[in-house]
Backbone bond lengths (Angstrom), bond angles and torsions (degrees), N, CA, C in turn:
res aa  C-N    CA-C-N  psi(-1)  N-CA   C-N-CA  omega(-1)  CA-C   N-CA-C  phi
1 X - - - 1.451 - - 1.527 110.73 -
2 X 1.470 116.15 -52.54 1.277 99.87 172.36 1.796 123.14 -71.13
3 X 1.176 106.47 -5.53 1.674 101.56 178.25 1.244 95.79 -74.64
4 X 1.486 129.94 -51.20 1.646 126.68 -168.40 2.010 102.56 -67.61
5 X 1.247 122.35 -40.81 1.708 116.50 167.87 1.549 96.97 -43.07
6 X 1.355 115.30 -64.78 1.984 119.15 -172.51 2.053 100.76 -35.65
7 X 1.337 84.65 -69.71 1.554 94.09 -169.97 1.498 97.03 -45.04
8 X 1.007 113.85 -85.89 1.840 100.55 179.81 1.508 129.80 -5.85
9 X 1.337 94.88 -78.39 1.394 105.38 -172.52 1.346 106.74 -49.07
10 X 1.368 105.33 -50.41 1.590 109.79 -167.39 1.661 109.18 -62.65
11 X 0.946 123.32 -38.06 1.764 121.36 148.59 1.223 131.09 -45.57
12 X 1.282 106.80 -46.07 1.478 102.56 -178.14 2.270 111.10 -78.62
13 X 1.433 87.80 -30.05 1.442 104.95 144.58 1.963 117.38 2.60
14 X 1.879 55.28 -102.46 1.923 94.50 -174.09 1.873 106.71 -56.51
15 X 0.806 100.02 -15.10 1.537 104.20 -159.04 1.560 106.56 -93.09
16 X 1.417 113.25 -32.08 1.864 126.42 175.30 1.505 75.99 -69.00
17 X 1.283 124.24 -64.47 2.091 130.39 -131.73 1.764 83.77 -78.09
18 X 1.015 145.28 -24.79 1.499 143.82 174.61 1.428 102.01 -68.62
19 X 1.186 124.91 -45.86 1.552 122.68 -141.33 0.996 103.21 -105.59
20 X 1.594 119.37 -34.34 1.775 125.21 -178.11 1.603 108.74 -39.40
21 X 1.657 112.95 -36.11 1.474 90.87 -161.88 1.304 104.30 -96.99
22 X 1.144 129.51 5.57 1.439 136.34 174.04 1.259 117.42 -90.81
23 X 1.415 137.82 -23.86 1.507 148.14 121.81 1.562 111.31 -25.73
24 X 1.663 125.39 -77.56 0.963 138.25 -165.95 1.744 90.67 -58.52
25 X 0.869 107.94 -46.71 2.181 101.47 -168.01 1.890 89.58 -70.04
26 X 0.954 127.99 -16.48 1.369 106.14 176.73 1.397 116.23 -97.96
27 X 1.182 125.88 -4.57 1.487 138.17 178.46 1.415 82.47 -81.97
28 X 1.362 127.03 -78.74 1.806 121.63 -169.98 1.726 101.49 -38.59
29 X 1.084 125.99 -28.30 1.797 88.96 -172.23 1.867 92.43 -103.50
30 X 1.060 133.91 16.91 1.648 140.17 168.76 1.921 86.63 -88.43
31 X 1.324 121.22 -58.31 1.265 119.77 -166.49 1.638 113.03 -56.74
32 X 1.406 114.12 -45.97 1.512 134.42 -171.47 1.169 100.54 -75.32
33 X 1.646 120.93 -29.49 1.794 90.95 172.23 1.438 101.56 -97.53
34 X 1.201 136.07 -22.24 1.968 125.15 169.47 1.805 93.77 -47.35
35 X 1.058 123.22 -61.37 1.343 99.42 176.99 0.798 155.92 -102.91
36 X 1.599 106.04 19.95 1.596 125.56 133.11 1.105 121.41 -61.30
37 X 1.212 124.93 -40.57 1.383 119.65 173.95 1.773 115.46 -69.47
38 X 1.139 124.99 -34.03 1.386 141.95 173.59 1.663 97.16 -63.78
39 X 0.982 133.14 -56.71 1.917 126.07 170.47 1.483 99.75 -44.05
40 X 1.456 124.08 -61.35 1.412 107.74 -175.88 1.543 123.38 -55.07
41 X 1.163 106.34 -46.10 1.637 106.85 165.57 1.186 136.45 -43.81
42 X 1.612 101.77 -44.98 1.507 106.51 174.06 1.553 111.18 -73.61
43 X 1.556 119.60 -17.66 1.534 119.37 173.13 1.084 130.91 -71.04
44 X 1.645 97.30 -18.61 1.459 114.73 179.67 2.206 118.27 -83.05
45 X 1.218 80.04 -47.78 1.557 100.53 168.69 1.534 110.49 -60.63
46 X 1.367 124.08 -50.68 1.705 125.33 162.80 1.229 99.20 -51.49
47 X 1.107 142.45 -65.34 1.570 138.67 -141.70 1.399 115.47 104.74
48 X 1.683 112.09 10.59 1.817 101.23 -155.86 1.662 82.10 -91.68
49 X 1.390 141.18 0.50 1.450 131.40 -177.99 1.255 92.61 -134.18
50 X 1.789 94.86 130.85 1.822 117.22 174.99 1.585 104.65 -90.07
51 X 1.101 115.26 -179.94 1.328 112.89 -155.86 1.724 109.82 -87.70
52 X 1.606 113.34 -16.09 0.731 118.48 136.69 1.496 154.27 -34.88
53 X 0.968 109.77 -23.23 1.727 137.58 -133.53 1.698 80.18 -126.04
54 X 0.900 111.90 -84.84 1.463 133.59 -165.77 1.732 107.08 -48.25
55 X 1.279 115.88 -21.14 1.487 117.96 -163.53 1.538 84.82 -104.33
56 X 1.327 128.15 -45.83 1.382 106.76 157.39 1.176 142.15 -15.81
57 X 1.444 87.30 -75.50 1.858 103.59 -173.87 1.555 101.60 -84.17
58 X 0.845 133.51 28.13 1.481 126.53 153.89 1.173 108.21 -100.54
59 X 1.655 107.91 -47.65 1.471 109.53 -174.29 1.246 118.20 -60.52
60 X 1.239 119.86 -12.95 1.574 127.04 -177.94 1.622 116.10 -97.99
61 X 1.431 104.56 -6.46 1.693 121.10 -175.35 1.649 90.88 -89.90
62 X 1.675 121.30 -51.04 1.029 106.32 -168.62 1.514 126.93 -96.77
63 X 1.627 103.44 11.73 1.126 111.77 142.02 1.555 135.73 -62.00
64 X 1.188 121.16 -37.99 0.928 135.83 148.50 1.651 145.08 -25.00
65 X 1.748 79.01 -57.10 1.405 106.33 167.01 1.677 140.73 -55.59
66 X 1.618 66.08 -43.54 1.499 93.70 173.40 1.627 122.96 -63.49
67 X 1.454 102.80 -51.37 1.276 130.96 171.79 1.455 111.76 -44.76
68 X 1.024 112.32 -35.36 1.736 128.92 -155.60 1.957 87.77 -106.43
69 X 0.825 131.61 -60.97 1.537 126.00 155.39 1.673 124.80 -23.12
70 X 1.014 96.91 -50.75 1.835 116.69 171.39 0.888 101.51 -87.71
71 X 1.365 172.60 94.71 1.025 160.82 173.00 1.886 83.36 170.94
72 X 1.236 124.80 -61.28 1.617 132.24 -171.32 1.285 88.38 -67.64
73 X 1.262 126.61 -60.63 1.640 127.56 -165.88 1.696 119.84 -50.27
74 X 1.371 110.06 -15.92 1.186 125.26 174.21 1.662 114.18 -66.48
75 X 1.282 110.58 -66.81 1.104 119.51 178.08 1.447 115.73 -134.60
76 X 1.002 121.77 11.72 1.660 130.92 -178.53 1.479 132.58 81.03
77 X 1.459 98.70 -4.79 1.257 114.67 174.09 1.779 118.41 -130.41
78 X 1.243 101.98 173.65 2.196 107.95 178.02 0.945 61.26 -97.92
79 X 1.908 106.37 139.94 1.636 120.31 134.91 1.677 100.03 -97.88
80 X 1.705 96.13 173.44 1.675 88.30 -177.38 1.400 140.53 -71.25
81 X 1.526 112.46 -14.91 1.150 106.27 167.85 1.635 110.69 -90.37
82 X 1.573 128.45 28.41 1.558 118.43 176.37 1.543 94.85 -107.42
83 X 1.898 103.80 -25.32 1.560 113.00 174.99 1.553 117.35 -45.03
84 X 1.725 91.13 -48.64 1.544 97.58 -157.15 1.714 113.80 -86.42
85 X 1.409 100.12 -15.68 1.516 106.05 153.04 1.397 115.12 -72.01
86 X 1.103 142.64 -63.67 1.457 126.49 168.60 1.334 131.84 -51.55
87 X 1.788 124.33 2.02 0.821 126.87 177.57 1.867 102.02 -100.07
88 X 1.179 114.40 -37.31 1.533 128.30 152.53 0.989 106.65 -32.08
89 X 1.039 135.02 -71.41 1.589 153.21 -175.88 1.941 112.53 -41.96
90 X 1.385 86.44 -66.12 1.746 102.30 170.86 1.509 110.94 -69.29
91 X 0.934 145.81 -14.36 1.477 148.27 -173.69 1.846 92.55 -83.17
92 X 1.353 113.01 -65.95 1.405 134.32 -171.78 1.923 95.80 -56.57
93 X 1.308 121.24 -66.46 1.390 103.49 162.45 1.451 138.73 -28.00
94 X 1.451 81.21 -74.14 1.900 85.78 165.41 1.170 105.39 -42.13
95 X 1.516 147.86 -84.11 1.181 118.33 -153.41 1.507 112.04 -70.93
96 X 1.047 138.02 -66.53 1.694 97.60 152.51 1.601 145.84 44.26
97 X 1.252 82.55 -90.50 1.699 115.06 177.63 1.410 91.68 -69.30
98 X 1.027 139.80 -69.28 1.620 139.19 -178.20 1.001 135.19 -49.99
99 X 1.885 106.88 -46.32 1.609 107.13 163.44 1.804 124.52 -59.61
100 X 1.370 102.55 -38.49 1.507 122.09 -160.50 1.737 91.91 -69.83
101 X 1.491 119.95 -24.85 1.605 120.37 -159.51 1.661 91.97 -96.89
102 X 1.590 118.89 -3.04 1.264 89.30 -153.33 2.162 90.17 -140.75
103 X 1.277 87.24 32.03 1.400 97.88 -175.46 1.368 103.20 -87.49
104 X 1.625 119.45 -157.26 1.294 116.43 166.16 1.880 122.23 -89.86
105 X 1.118 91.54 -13.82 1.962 97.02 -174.63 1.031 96.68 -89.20
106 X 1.742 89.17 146.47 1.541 110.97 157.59 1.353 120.48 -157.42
107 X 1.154 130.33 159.08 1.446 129.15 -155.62 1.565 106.08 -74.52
């Protein structure tokens, strides 16, 4: 009885210490778009994004979003290659978000 308690635990163990970082990698792309989305805001509040500008890069955040929604709905989790496409995705935003803030227009 106590060898089968060992076996247990020790599974359920392995099974938090497996999964933690696959939790934690999905909090980073929840974090990366709050502050992606937070750059647009502050571009908007500067003036460095016209209203134009700004409906863009949202529309392309919540594309994203979306993407990243479907992606859980599949099986309930990011696996790593749906990660590393949404991280593709967010890289290409960001600059984006940077060029559009740092052009010559502004509202």
């Amino acid at each position: 009885m106590k060898r089968l308690t060992g076996v247990i635990m020790t599974g359920a163990l392995l099974t938090l210490t497996l999964a933690e970082p696959i939790l934690a990698q999905a909090g980073e792309v929840n974090e990366r778009q709050k502050n992606q989305q937070g750059r647009i805001d502050e571009g908007v509040k500067s003036g460095e994004l016209t209203k134009k500008e700004t409906l863009k890069l949202e529309a392309e955040q919540a594309k994203i979003q979306k993407k990243k929604k479907r992606y859980k709905r599949n099986d309930g989790e990011i696996g790593p290659k749906e990660r590393a496409k949404l991280e593709q995705e967010q890289d290409k935003a960001s600059k984006h978000i940077y060029k559009e803030k740092h052009d010559a227009q502004t509202r």
